[in-house]
N, C-alpha and C positions, 0 to 999 in steps of 0.2 A: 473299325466301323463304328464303336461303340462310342472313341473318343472324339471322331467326325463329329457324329451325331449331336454328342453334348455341346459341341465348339457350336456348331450352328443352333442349338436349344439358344446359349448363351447369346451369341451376336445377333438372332433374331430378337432375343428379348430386349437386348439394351436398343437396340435400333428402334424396339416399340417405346419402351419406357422416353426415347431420347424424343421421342414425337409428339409422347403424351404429357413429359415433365416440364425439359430444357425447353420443346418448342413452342409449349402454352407460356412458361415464364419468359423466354424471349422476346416473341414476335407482341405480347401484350407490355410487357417494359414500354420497348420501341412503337409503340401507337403514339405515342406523341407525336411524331414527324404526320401523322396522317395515314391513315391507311390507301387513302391512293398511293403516294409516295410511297410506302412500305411494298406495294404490288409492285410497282416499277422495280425498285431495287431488288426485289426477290428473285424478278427475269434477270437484270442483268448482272448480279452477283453469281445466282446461280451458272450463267451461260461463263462468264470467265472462270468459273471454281471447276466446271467439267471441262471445259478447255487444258486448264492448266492438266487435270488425271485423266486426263486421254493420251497425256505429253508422256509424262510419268510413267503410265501402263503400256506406253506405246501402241496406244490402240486406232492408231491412224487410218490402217490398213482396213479395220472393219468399218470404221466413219467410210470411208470412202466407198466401200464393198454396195453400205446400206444405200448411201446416196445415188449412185448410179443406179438403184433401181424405182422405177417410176413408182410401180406400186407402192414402195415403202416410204416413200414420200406421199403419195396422197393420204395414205394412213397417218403418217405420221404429222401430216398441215393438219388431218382431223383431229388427230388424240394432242395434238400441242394447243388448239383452240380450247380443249375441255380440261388441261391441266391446269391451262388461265386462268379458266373458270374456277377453277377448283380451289386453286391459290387464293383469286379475289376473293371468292364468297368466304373460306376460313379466315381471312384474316378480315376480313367485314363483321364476322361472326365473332373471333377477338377483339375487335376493338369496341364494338359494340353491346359489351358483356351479352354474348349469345354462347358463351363457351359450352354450357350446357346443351343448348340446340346442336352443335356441330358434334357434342358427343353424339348424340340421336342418331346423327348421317353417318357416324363411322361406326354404332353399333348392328348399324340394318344392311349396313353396305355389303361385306360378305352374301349375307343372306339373299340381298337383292342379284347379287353375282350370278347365286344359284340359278334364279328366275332367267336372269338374261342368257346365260350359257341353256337353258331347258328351249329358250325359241330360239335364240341362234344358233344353238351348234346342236339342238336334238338331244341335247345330255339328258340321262335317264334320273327322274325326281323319285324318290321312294317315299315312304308315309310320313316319314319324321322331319323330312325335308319339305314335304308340301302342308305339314304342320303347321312350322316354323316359318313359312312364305305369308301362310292364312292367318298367324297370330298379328304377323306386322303389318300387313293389309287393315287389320282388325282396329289394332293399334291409332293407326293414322284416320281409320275414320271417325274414332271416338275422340280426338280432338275435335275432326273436323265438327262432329255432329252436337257436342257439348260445347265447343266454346272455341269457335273459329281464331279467336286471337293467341291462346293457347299453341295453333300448329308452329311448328319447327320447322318454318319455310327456309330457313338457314340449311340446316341440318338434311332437309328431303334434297335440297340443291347442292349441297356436299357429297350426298349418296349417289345422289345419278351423276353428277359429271366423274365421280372415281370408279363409279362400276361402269359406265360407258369409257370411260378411258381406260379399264382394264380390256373390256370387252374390243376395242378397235387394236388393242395394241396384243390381244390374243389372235387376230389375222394376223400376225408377221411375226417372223422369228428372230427378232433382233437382242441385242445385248439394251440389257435397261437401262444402263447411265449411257452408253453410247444414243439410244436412243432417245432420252432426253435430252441429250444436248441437240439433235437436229432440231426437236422440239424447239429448244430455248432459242436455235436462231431462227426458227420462224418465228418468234415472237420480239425476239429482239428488234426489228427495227419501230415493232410499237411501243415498245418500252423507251427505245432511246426518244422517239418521234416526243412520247408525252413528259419524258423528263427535260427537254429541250427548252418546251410550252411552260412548265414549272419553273422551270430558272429562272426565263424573263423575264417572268412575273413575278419574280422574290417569292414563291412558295415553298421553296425547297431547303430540308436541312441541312442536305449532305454539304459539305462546303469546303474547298480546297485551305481555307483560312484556320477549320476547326477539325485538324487530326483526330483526336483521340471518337469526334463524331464520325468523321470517317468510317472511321475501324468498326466501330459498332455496328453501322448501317450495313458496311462490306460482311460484316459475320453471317447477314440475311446466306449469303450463299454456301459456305460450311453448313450453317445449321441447315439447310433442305440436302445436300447432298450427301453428309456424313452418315446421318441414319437410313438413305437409303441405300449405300453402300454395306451397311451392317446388316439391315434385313435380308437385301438380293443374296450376297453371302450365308446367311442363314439359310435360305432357303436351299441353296445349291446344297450343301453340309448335308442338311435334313428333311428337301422336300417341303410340297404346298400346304401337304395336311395338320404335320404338327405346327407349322408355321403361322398355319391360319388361326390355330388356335390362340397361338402368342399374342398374334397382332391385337386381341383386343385388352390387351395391359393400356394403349392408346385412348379409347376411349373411357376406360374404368379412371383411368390419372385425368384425362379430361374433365371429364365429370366430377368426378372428386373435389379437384381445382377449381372446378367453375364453381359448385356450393359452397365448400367449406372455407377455400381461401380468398374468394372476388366477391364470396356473396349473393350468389346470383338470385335471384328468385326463382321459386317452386312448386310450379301451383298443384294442385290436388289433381286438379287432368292429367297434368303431365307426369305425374307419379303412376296414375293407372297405366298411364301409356307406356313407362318407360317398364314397371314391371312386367306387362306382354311382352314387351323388347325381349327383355332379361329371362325371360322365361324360354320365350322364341332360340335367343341365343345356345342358353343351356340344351335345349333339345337337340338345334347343332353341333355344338361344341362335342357331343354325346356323340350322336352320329358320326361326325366326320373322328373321333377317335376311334368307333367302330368298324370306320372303313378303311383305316390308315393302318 
């Protein structure tokens, strides 16, 4: 049990580090191509990288299982719309030196979860829980109310389409890379539609002519799948509680990355605010050990 636990401590944690370190230094290298361009290739590297480990895993049986049910497809047309979203805005937020704003949305995200599970599914909030909701509430209006340009309009649209996209894909009980890949084909044919548009147009860097560009660009799909394959795994190991604690190795590396190594700017708001974060979190982090 003990040595379960540690393997899933372990692959949880590299699966956060690989999101907060490799994916901030990746996906930001590759901003030269555009980050439109970089969105596109995300869906469809990602859609052939689950393809290919569904082969692998031979997990055909449960693709098909999921797709024959209606419901799980209308779920899943929503929660694939709001991964788009998710995908574009972070890498809008990378390319855009917002790295720090986007830590903001995955440090509130959890928390914001809490809130959403409390009106959709009736889950029960206790004091430190509805602390920790009121501090980040607190938080985003003292951007708002000090200095409007300050807010983390990246970062609050990172939080809601991942805690809405947990929240739709907590009505169904499906396998998570299997699920993602339905995702990725309802997305696909806008990926392919808009890199079709780009070619014509000589926009595009991927280019049959320059291999070794290739390669780089097709990485876009390992790097989104790899780490989630090391978390989901974590989690199975050892559960949502210690897991949720790990996950924010992600935005600590984020953050980190975005001041210390791009530079970002920091302004005095945003410090008040991020310390409520941080404080908010700490009371979580507390709690959910206490409940785990």
């Amino acid at each position: 049990m003990n040595k379960n636990f540690n393997k899933g401590l372990f692959l949880a944690g590299f699966g956060s580090f690989w999101w907060g370190f490799f994916g901030v230094l990746y996906f930001k290298y590759i901003t030269f191509i555009g980050y439109i361009e970089l969105v596109i290739h995300r869906c469809l590297w990602t859609t052939l990288t689950l393809l290919v480990t569904t082969f692998l895993f031979s997990k055909w049986d449960i693709f098909f299982t999921i797709i024959k049910n209606k419901k799980n497809l209308i779920y899943l047309f929503i929660s694939g719309f709001l991964i788009f979203m998710n995908w574009g805005v972070w890498i809008y937020a990378i390319a855009t030196d917002r790295i720090i704003d986007a830590s903001f949305g995955y440090f509130i995200m959890p928390i914001l979860s809490v809130l959403l599970g409390y009106i959709f599914f009736q889950e029960v909030l206790n004091k430190k829980r509805i602390f920790s909701i009121i501090l980040v509430v607190i938080s985003i209006l003292y951007l708002v109310f000090f200095n409007m340009k300050s807010l983390p309009w990246v970062g609050l649209l990172v939080a809601l389409s991942w805690g809405f996209y947990n929240l739709v894909r907590k009505k169904i009980n499906v396998d998570t890379d299997i699920g993602l890949l339905v995702e990725s084909l309802f997305i696909l044919p806008i990926a392919v539609v808009a890199f079709y548009f780009i070619t014509i147009n000589g926009h595009n860097d991927f280019n049959l002519s320059n291999p070794p560009m290739m390669l780089l660009i097709f990485l876009a799909g390992p790097m989104t799948v790899i780490p989630l394959f090391l978390y989901v795994r974590g989690v199975e190991l050892c559960g949502l509680g210690p897991t949720g604690m790990i996950f924010y190795i992600t935005p600590t590396l984020q953050f980190l990355l975005g001041y210390f190594y791009y530079d970002e700017l920091f302004s005095l708001e945003k410090l008040v605010s991020f310390i409520l974060i941080w404080i908010a979190v700490i009371i979580y982090l507390k709690d959910l050990y206490e409940t785990n």
